[in-house]
N, C-alpha and C positions, 0 to 999 in steps of 0.2 A: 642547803635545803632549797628547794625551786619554788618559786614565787607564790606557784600555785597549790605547793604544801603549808604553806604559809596560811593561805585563806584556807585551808582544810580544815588546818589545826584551831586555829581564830574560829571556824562555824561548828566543827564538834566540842570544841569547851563551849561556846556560850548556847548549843544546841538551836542554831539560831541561821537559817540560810538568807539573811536578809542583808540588803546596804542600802543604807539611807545618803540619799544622793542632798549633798552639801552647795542648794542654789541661792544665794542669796539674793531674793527679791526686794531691792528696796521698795517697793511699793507694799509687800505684805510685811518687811518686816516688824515686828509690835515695837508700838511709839515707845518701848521703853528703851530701849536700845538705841532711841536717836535724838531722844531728849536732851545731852550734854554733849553734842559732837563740839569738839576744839574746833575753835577760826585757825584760816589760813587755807589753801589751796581746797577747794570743794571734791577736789576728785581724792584727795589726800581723805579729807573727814568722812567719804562715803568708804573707802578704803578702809580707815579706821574702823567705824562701824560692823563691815563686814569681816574682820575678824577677832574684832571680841563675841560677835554674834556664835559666828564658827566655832571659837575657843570653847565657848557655853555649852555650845551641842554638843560638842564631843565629848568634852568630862562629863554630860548626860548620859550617852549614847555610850561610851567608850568599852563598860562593861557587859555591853547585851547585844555588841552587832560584831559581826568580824571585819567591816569593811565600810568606809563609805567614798560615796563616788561625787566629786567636786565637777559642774556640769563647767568647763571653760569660759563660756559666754557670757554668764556671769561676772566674772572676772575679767575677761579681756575688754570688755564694753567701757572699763575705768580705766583704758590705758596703759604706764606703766606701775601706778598706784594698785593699781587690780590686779596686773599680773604679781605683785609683791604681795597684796591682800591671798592668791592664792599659793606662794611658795610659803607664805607663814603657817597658810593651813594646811599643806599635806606634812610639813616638819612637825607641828605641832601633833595631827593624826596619827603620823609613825612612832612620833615619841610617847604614844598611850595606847604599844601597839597594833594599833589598825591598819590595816591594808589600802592603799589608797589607789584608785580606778580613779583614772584623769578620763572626763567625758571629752576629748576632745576633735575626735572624728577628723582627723589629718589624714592627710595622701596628697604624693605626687610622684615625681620617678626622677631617678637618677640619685643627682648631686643633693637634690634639694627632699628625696623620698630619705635618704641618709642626714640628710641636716634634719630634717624633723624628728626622725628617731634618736641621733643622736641628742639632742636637744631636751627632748622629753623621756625618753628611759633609759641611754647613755650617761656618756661625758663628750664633754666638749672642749676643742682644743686650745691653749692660751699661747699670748704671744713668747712667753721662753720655753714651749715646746713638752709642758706638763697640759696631763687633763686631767677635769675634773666632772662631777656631776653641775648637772644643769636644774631643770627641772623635778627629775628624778622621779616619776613618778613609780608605783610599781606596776600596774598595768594601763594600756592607754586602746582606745577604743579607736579604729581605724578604717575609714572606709575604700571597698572592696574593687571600685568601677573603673580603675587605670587600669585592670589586669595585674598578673604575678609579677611583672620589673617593679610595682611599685609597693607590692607586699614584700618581695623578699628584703627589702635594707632594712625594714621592722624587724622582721624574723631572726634575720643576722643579728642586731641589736640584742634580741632578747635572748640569744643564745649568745651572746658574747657577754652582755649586763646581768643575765639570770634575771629577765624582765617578763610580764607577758603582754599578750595580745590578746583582743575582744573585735573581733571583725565583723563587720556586717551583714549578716545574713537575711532577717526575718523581721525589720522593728516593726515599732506598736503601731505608728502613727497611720491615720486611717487612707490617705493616699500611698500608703507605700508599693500595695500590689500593683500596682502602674504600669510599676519594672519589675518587681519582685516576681512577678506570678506568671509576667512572658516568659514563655517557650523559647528556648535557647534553640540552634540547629540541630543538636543532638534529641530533642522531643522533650527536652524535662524544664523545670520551669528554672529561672535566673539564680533563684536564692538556691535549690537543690544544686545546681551546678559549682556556684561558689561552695557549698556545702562539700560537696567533694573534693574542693581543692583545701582545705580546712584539713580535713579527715588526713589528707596526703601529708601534711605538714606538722600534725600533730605529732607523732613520735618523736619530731627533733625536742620536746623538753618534755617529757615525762618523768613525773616526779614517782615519790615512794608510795603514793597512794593509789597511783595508776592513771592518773590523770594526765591532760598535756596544759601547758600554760599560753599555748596557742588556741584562743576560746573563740566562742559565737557571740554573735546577740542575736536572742531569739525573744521575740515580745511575747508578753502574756496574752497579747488580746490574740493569738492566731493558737489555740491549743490543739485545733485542727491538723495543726502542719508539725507542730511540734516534736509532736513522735515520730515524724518521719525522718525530720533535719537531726532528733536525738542517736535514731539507729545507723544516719551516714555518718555521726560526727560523736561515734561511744567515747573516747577519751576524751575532750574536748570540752572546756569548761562553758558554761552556755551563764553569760550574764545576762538577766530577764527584766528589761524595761515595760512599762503600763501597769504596775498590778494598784488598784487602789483607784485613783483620781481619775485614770485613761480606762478603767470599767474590769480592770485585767482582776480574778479574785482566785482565792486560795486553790479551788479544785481547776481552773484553768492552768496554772506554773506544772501542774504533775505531772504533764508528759514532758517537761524539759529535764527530768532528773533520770538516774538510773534506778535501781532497786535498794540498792544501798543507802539511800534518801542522799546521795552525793551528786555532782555536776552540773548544779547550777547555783547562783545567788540571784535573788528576788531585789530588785531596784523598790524606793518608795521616797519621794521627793516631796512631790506637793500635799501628799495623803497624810505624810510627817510633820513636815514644818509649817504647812497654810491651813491645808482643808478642816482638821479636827478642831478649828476655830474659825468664830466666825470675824468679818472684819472688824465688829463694834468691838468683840469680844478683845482682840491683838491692840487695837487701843489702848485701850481701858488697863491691862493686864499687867500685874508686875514682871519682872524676871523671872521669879520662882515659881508663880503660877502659870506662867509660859513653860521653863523647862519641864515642869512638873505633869503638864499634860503631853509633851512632844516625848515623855517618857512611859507616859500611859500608851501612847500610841505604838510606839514598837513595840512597847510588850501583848498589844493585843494582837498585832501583823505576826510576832514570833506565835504566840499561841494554835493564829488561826493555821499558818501554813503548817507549823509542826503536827499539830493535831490531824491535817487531811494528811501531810506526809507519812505519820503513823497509820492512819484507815489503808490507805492503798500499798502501803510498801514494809511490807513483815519484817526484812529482814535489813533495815536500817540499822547502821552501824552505829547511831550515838540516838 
């Protein structure tokens, strides 16, 4: 099964196109979680923290989202505490079926565009000549600006690992058309051009469901461009950063799906785990009445997307 049937099947059971991105902010996260950190190495007890934090959201989270996406910076900001804080949590996510989307926006070429793939959704080599996985994540978010030598050792990766890819095309953040929205030589703007080389590459993993596991990121805040980047890039899974906190909301994600309500997952980070509280509130707040609202919250982000997804799209499949 390819990777990206995997999230198919994960968002038609839980009827639910959403992933809640897994950033742990020590600064928001609620004092109760950091009230008994163990002495000994600081970067070690923030570690700690952040994955029983993690642990908590997911057994929350586990049965209402198909996916969630671990932002790397998070994690790597603590070292190699951090990066251990984040292989506990995509093993722990896999083991309660979920799909895990590593945010980590790697590229470079060659030797070293190969070590990063392999690194993060291969295996990697040991000194008696066996491999094994690494990282492991199942799909990993890649940016696009070295050119194709630096996307193809991804792509080989993920057709050799049965991994995917989420490449940069359209994000949320407000400087982004800078580059995005120049005009390449050919007359079309940066992100539609990368968009076509997407679409070219897509067939190498298409699953049962018609999709490629060679995907986008297309932000919610631009729903303008959306439909355009969705009709060069129809197979093409489209991960959708901004919806919620960065202003992106339900009837903006519609044009990054098809008709089938399939092709894309809706990101929701800080709208999940920060915003729906306030900071006195994350305080003050036990565990339970912490997960208990970061559980009310995806179920209203499922309701509202599913519900516009229904008004616009008849013939959705779940």
């Amino acid at each position: 099964m390819k990777t990206v049937d995997r999230l198919i099947d994960n968002t038609l059971q839980t009827k639910n196109p959403s992933v809640i991105g897994l950033d742990p902010d020590m600064e928001k996260i609620p004092a109760c979680y950091k009230a008994c950190v163990n002495s000994g190495h600081p970067l070690k007890a923030a570690a700690n923290v952040i994955v029983e934090f993690n642990c908590d959201l997911i057994d929350t989270i586990a049965a209402l989202v198909p996916a969630v996406k671990p932002q790397m910076a998070f994690y790597e900001q603590y070292g190699s505490y951090g990066m251990a804080a984040f292989e506990k949590t995509a093993a722990y996510a896999k083991s309660k079926g979920l799909v895990v989307i590593e945010d980590a926006k790697r590229n470079d070429i060659g030797n070293t565009a190969r070590a990063y793939a392999d690194g993060h959704l291969g295996c990697v080599a040991l000194p008696d000549g066996t491999y094994v996985p690494s990282l492991d994540a199942d799909f990993l978010t890649v940016t696009p600006f070295l050119g194709s030598e630096s996307l193809q050792p991804f792509i080989d990766a993920c057709v050799r690992y049965d991994k995917g890819l989420f490449v940069l095309i359209r994000t949320s953040n407000e400087s982004s058309g800078e580059i995005q929205n120049a005009v390449s030589e050919d007359g079309v703007t940066i992100s539609h051009t990368l968009a076509r080389y997407v679409a070219g590459k897509a067939d190498t993993l298409v699953g049962v469901h018609g999709y490629s596991s060679i995907g986008a990121v297309v932000g919610a805040t631009h729903p303008e461009e959306a439909g355009s980047l969705r009709s060069i890039m129809p197979k093409s899974y489209f991960l959708v950063p901004g919806y919620g906190a960065q202003g992106g909301g339900a009837k903006d994600i519609l044009p990054c799906f098809n008709t089938d309500g399939l092709g894309a997952v809706v990101n929701s980070s800080r709208g999940i785990l920060y915003t729906h509280m306030s900071d006195h509130e994350r305080t003050k707040c036990s565990r339970q009445e912490y997960l208990s609202s970061v559980q009310e919250a995806v179920k209203r982000m499922q309701e509202e997307i599913y519900s516009a997804l229904k008004e616009q799209y008849h013939d959705m499949v779940y």
